[in-house]
N, C-alpha and C positions, 0 to 999 in steps of 0.2 A: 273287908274280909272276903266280901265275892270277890273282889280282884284278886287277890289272894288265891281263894280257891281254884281260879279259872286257871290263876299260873302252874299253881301245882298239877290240876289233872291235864294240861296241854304237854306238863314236861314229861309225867307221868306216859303218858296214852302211847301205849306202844306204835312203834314206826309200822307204815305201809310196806310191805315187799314184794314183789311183783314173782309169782307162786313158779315162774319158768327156772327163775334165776337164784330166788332168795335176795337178790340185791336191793335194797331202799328206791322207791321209786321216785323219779323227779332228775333233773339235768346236772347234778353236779359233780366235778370228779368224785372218784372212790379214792377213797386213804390211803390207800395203797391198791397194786394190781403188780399180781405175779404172771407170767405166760410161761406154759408150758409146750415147745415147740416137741413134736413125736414122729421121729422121721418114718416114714408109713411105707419109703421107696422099697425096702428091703424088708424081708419078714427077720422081726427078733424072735429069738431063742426064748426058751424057757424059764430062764436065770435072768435075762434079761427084763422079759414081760413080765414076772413079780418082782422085780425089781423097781420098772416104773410105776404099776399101782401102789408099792410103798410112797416109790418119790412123790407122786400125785399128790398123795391122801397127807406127807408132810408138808409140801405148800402150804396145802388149804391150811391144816392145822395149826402152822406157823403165822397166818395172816391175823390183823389186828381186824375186832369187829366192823364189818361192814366192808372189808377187804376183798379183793375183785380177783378171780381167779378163773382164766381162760385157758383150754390145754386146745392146742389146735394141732391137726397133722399136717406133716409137708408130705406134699403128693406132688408128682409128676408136673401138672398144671395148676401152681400156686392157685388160682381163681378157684379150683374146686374145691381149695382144703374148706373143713369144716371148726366152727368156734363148740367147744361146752364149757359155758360161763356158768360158776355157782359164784354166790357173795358167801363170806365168813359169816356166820349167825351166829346166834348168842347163846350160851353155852353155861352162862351165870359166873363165869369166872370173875369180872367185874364187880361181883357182889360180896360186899367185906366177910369173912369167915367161908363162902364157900368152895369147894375144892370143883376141879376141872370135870363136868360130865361127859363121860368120854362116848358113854351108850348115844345122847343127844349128838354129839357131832358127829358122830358116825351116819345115824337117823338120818339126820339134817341133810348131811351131804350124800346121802343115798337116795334120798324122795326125789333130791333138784336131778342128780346130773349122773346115777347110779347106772340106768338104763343105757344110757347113749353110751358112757362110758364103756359100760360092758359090751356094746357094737364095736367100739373102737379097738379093746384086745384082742375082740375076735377079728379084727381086720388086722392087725399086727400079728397074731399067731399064725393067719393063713396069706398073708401076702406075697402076690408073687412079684422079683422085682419086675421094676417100673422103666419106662424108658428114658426119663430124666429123674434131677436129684436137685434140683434147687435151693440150695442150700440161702445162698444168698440175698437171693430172692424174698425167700420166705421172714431172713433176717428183718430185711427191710419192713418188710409189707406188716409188719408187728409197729413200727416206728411210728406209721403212718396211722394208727387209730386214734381218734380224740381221746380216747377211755386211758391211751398210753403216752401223754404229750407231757411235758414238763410241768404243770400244773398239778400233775400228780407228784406228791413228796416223794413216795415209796414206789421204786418201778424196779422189778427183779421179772428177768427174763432166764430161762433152763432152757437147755437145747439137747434133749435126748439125741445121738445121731454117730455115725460112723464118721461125720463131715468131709465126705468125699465129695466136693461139688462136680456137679455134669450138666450143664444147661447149653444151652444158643448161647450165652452170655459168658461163660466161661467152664472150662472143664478143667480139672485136678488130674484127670486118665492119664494125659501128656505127659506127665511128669512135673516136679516141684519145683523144676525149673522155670518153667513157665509161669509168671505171673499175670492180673486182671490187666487188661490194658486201660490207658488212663481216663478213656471217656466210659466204660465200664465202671471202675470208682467212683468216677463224680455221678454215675447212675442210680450207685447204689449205698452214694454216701445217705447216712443220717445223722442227726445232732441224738449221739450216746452219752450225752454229757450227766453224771450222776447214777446212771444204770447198774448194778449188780448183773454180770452176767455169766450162767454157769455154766459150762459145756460139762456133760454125762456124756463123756465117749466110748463110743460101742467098738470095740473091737472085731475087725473080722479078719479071718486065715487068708481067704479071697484076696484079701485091701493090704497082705503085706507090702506090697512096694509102693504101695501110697501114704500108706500111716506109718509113718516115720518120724521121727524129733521132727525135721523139716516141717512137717505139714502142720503137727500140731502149733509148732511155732507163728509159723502161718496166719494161723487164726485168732489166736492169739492174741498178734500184731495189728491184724486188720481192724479189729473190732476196738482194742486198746485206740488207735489211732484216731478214733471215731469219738473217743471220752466216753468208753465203758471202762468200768471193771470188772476187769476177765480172769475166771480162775479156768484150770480145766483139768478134768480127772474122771474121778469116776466112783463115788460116795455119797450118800445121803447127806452128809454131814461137810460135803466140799464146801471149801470158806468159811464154815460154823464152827464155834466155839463146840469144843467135845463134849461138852456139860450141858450143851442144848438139849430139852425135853424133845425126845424122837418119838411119833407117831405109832402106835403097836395095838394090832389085835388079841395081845395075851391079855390073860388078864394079868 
């Protein structure tokens, strides 16, 4: 019977979470991990900026408990950009008969990553551009985190962005004619094999003779090529089933 007991209050005894993140503490992948990439080069619009704190706030919302969710910006010098990691917490959905608490998830995810976040649309509201755009770059540099490696079942990558690339490494400006050259590719290939990957393409008046079928193709291709699955548009609900429970502060 003590063994017994011991069993039940060890399964019982709520998980450790490390108070930055929310995420369980201890070395092992998360269950899933979404990244949200926020191109930071170019200041979004208005329509746009509540736009992405919807998209945000549905990630998390969509993640299974203990699910990993990082929204990083692409800035000028990849090396700068910054991580705000929240884990999915518990919400009691889990628990037979009761319904979703929408008040705690809100809570939850405002105590972890509220703050930094709201640095981050004030840096998207006022930004001036930037002198590179990295687009590529930044693709990659997501590929390469342990938190993001195949070990992980669930790996969905979102790429907020106009995807104009402009680096040392290649530029889109030129025209779509132009493509990476081949030791570029193998630079910036990575194993996408299994990936969910969603372009939110920003449009801008500026970028018409860049943003063209061409280019969006482009991307498309590159990334498909890599063993992602790539949709791209520009909807909450891109790739999702219509009937997906979408994320809302009404009541």
């Amino acid at each position: 019977m003590a063994a017994v007991g011991l069993t039940a209050f060890t399964f019982m005894r709520p998980e450790k979470l490390d108070p930055r993140t929310g995420c369980p503490l201890g070395h092992q992948a998360p269950v899933a991990n979404t990244v949200v990439l926020v191109d930071e080069t170019d200041r979004l619009s208005k329509d746009d900026l509540a736009f992405v704190k919807t998209l945000i706030m549905n990630e998390y919302f969509w993640l299974p408990k203990d699910g990993r969710l990082t929204v990083r910006n692409i800035v000028s010098d990849p090396d700068l950009a910054e991580d705000i990691v929240v884990c999915r917490m518990e919400d009691g959905t889990h628990e037979l008969g009761l319904v979703r608490n929408a008040r705690k998830v809100k809570q939850d995810f405002q105590r972890v990553a509220g703050t930094r976040l709201d640095e981050l649309f004030t840096s998207l509201r006022t930004a001036n551009p930037q002198k590179y755009s990295p687009i590529m770059e930044s693709i990659s540099a997501v590929f390469d985190r342990p938190a993001f490696g195949p070990n992980v079942k669930q790996r969905r990558l979102v790429i907020v962005s106009d995807m104009a690339q402009y680096s040392k490494l290649f530029s889109q400006y030129r025209g779509m004619s132009v493509r990476p050259r081949a030791d570029v590719r193998e630079e910036m290939h990575r194993d996408m094999s299994g990936v969910d990957i969603r372009i939110q393409y920003i449009l801008r008046l500026e970028l018409h003779r860049i943003q063209t079928e061409a280019h969006k193709a482009f991307w498309v291709s590159y990334l498909q090529g890599m063993g992602a699955r790539v949709l791209l548009g520009h909807s909450i609900l891109l790739g999702e089933d219509t009937n997906r429970e979408v994320w809302s502060d009404e009541p």
